[in-house]
N, C-alpha and C positions, 0 to 999 in steps of 0.2 A: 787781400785776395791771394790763395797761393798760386807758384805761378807751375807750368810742366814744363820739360826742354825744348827747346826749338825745335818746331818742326823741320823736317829737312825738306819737305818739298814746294812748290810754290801753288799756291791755291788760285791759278787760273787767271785772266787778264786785270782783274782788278788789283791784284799785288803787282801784276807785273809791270803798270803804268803808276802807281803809288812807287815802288823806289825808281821808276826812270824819272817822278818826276822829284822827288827825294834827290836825288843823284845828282842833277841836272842843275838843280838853283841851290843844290849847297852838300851840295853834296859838299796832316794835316798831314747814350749808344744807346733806342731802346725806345723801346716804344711803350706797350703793353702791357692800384693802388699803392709812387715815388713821397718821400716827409719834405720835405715835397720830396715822396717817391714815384720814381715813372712805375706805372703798371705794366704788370705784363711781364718785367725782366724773368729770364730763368736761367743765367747764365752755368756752364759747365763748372762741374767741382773747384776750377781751377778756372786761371787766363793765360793764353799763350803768346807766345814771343815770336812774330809777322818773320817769316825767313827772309832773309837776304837772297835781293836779284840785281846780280851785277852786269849780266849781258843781258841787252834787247834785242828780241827777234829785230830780223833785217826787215821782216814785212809791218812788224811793230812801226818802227821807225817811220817807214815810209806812210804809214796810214796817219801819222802822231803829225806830220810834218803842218797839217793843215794845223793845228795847235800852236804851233810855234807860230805861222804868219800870224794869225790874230792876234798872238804876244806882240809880238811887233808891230804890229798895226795900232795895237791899244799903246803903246807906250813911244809911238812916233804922233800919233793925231789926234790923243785924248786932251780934251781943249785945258785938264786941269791937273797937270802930272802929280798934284800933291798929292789927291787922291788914290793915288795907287802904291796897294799895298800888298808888294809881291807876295808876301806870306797869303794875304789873304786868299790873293789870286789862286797859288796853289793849294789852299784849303778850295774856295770854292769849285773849284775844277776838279780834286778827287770827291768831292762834296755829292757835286753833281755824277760823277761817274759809279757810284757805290748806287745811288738812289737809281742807275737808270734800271736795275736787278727788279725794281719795282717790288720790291717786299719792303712794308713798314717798318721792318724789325732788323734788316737789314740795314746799317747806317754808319760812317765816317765820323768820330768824333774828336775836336781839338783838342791839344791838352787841357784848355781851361773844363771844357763839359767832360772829358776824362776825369779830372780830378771830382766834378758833382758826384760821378756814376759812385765812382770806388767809396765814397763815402756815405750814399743814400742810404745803403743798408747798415751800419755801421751803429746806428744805436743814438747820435746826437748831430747836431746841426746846428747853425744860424738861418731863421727865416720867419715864416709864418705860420707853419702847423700844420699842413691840408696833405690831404691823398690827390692825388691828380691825375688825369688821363688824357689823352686827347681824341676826339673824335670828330667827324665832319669837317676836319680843318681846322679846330678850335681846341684850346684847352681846356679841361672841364673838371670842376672841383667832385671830387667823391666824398667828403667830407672831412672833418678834420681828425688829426692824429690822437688827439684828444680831448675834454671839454677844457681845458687851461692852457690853451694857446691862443696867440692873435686872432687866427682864422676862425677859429670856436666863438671867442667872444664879441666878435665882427659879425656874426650871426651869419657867417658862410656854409654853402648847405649841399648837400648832392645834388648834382644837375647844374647848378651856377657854371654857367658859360665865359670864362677871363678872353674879353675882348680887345682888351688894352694893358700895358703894364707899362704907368708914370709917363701917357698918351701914347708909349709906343702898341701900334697894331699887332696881333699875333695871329692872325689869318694864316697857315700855310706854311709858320714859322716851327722848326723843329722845337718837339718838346725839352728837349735838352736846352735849346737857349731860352725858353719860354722860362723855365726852371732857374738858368743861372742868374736872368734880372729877379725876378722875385726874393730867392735868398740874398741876403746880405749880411752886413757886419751887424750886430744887436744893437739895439736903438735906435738905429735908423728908421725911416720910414720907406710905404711902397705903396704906392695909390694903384688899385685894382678898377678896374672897368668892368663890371659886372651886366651879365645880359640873364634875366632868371626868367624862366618861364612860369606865363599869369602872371608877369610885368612888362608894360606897357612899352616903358622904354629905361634903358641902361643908366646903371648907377655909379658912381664913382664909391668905393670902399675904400682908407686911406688905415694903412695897417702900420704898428712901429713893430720892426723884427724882434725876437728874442732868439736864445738860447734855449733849443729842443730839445728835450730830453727824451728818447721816445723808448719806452718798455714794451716788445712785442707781444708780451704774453700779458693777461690782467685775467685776473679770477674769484671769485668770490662761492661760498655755501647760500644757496638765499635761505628764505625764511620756510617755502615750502620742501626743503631738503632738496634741491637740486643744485647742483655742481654748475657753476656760467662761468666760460672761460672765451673772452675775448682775445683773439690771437689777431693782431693788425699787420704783421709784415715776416713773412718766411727771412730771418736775418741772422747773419753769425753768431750772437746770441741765445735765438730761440729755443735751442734745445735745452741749456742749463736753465731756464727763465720757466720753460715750461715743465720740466724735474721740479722746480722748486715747486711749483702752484701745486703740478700734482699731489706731491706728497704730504704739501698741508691739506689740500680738499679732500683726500680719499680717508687721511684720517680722521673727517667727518662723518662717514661713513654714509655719504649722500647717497641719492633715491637715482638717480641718474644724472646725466650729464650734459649740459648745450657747447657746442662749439660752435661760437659766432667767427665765422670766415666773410663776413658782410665788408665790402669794401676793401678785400686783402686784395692789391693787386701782383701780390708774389714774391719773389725773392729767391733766395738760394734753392737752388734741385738740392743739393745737401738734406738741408735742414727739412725739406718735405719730406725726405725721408726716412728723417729724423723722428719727425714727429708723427709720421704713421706706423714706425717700430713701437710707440708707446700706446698703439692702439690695436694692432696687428699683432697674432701669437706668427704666423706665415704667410706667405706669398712674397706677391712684388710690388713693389709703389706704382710702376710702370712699364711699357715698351717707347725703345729708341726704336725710331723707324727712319733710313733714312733714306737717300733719295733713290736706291731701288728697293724702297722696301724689307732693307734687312734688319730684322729683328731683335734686340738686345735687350734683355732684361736689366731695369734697375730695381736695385734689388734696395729691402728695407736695412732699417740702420735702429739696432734694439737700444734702449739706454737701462739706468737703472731703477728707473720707474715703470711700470704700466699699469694699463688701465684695460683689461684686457674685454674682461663682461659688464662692464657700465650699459645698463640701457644707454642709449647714444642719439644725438639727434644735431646734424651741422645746418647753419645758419649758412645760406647763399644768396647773392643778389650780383646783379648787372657791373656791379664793382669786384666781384670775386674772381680773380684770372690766374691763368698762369700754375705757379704751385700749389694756390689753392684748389685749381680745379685739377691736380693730380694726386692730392690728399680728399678733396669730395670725390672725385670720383674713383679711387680704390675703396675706401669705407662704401659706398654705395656697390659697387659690385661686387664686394665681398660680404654683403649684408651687414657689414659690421654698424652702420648707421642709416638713420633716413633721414635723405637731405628734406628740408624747410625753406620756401622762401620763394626767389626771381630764378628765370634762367642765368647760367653764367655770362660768364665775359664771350670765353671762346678763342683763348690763349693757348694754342697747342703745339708751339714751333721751338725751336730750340736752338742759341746761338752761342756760339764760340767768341769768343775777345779776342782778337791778335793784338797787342802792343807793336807800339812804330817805337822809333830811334827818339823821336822828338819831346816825347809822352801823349803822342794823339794814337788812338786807336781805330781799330775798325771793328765793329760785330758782325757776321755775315751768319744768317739762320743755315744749321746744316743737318738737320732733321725737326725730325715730328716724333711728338709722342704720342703715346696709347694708355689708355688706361688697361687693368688685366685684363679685362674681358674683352680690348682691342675697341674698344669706342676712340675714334676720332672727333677731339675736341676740335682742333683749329675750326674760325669761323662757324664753330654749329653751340660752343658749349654746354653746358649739365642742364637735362630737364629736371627739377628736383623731384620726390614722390608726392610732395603736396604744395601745393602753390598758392602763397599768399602776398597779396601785391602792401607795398607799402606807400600811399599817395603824400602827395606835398600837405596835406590836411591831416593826416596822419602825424606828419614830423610835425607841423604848426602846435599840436597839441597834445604833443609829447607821446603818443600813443605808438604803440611797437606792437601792432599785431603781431607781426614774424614771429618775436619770441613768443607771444600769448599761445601761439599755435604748436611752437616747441614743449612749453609747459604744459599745454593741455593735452598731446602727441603722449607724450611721458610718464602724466600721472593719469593715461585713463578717463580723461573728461573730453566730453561734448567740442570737437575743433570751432573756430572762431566762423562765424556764417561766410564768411569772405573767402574762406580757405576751399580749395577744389585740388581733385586729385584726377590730373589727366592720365593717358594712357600712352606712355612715353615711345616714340620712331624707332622702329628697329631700324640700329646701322651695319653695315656690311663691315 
């Protein structure tokens, strides 16, 4: 990830008790479809470098003091001093103090869940294959990264609730550590606790890791002349990945086009708009807005490819967050496509990376985006123009309405009975 210059000023009391407590003992990201990618990420073009804070306010200090007794309390009368593990301690204490902001996407991470992040989008891995999110407290599978990986062949499926990993509980547990037990070295094994709904009760699923190779862009010409391009993770990557598909499919000379965004839960703001230059002759991919509301255009980003008059139609569902829903939602308000499918996710925040001294970071959300026409995603995400649900009886039997409705949307036929076209909220 590239990095920009240190910021010179200090971004308010949470840096400023992160280096007193830095200082002090020696002088420790993401929420929102992770390979295992966390969904939801939209990190800044870049990551930045946490400033240095050498002096503590004097009222700092005196409020801090009540910190320090309980340090000393816990390491004068704790019945088991092995247990204590100062590192830890000062992790869990900025841990807790980042999370009390009370935004999910907001969060402190070790250097060990430091090192996952920077590599989740990066194109390869050790683990099991799955898209994952978290919701309700739980971890939750979105499906797998593709059909030839563990999670794929384990018959792991959307919805799948991981209530255990190798008997440890994940209740409550940040996704980032839920993530780091799962992946490991290739060959190993990793016994999932699965909770599926329309099952009665939880299953043990015992998975040996591989070597992930994950390509974000996959495409093919089908047979009735349409162009299908599955794009599973906005990643540094995706722009050359998706040049390449383009320029073999278009010299097919296909009838239109499907963009399955089904389960993307995001990635690089870059590459979103990246890949809405190849779809986009103008405009903007989006609005920065931030916490008073001011305004910034992100603007698109052309390659040497486009696609500019493809009939168009994008594939969305409850797994689609984040970049995907600032790439569905510019093509829908610029008419250039009609979305197919679930509401989104409803990923509309936008977070900064600081880098620490130690290799632990912190992400703290410092706006919102807009799509052009100024819709507010966070928590509401994309009504698509036609709505077709895809149920667990559906997946059991291989059957994919969504796309059926994409197909029939494109070439002119009769949509699937199941498909309905609401009349989407106006937002302010």
């Amino acid at each position: 990830m590239k990095r920009l210059s240190p910021v010179a000023v200090v971004l308010g009391l949470g840096l400023v008790l992160l280096a007193f407590l830095a200082g002090v003992l020696l002088g420790f990201i993401l929420r929102g479809p992770v390979t295992l990618f966390q969904a939801g990420l939209v990190p800044p073009p870049t990551s930045r470098t946490a400033p240095a804070q050498t002096l503590v306010p004097t009222d700092l200090q005196d409020r801090f003091e009540i910190f320090w007794q309980v340090w000393d309390l816990l390491e004068t009368y704790f019945y088991d001093p092995s247990k204590l593990d100062s590192q830890k301690m000062v992790y869990g204490a900025i841990k807790g103090l980042v999370e009390s902001a009370g935004d999910r996407y907001t969060f402190f991470s070790t250097p060990a869940q430091t090192g996952v992040e920077r590599t989740h989008l990066e194109g390869e891995y050790e683990g099991i294959g799955a898209y994952i999110d978290q919701q309700n407290g739980f971890p939750i599978i979105l499906g797998p990264v593709h059909q030839d990986t563990p999670a794929a062949r384990a018959g792991l499926r959307k919805g799948d609730i991981v209530i255990a990993v190798d008997g440890w509980e994940t209740e409550g547990v940040p996704l980032e550590e839920v993530i780091a037990r799962i992946k490991g070295p290739a060959g190993t094994q990793v016994t999932l606790t699965i909770s599926r709904p329309g099952e009665a009760e939880p299953f043990d699923v015992t998975l040996t890791r591989e070597r992930i190779e994950v390509a974000s862009v996959e495409g093919e010409v089908r047979e009735d002349g349409l162009a299908y391009i599955r794009l599973s993770v906005f990643g540094g990557n995706t722009a050359g990945e998706l040049d390449a598909i383009l320029e073999k499919l278009l010299a097919q000379n296909p009838r239109g086009l499907v963009l399955d965004l089904r389960g993307n839960g995001g990635g690089y703001l870059e590459a979103a708009q990246e890949v809405l230059g190849r779809f986009l002759r103008q405009g903007i991919a989006a609005y920065q807005a931030d916490r008073e509301d001011h305004r910034q255009e992100v603007p698109l980003i052309g390659g040497r490819v486009q696609a500019f008059d493809l009939p168009m139609v994008v594939l969305v569902d409850g797994g689609s967050a984040s970049a995907s829903e600032i790439v569905a939602g510019a093509l829908q308000d610029y008419h250039r496509a009609t979305l197919i499918g679930e509401q989104t996710f409803g990923k509309g925040s936008i977070q900064h990376v600081f880098d620490l001294p130690d290799g632990s970071s912190v992400r703290i959300t410092v706006a919102q985006w807009l799509t052009p026409a100024a819709r507010r995603i966070q928590d509401r995400g994309l009504t698509p123009e036609i709505i077709v649900p895809l149920t667990p009886e559906d997946y059991e039997a291989g059957r994919d309405p969504q796309l059926d409705a994409a197909v029939a949307y494109l070439l002119g036929r009769p949509l699937p009975p199941v498909a309905t076209t609401p009349t989407p909220t106006p937002q302010p």
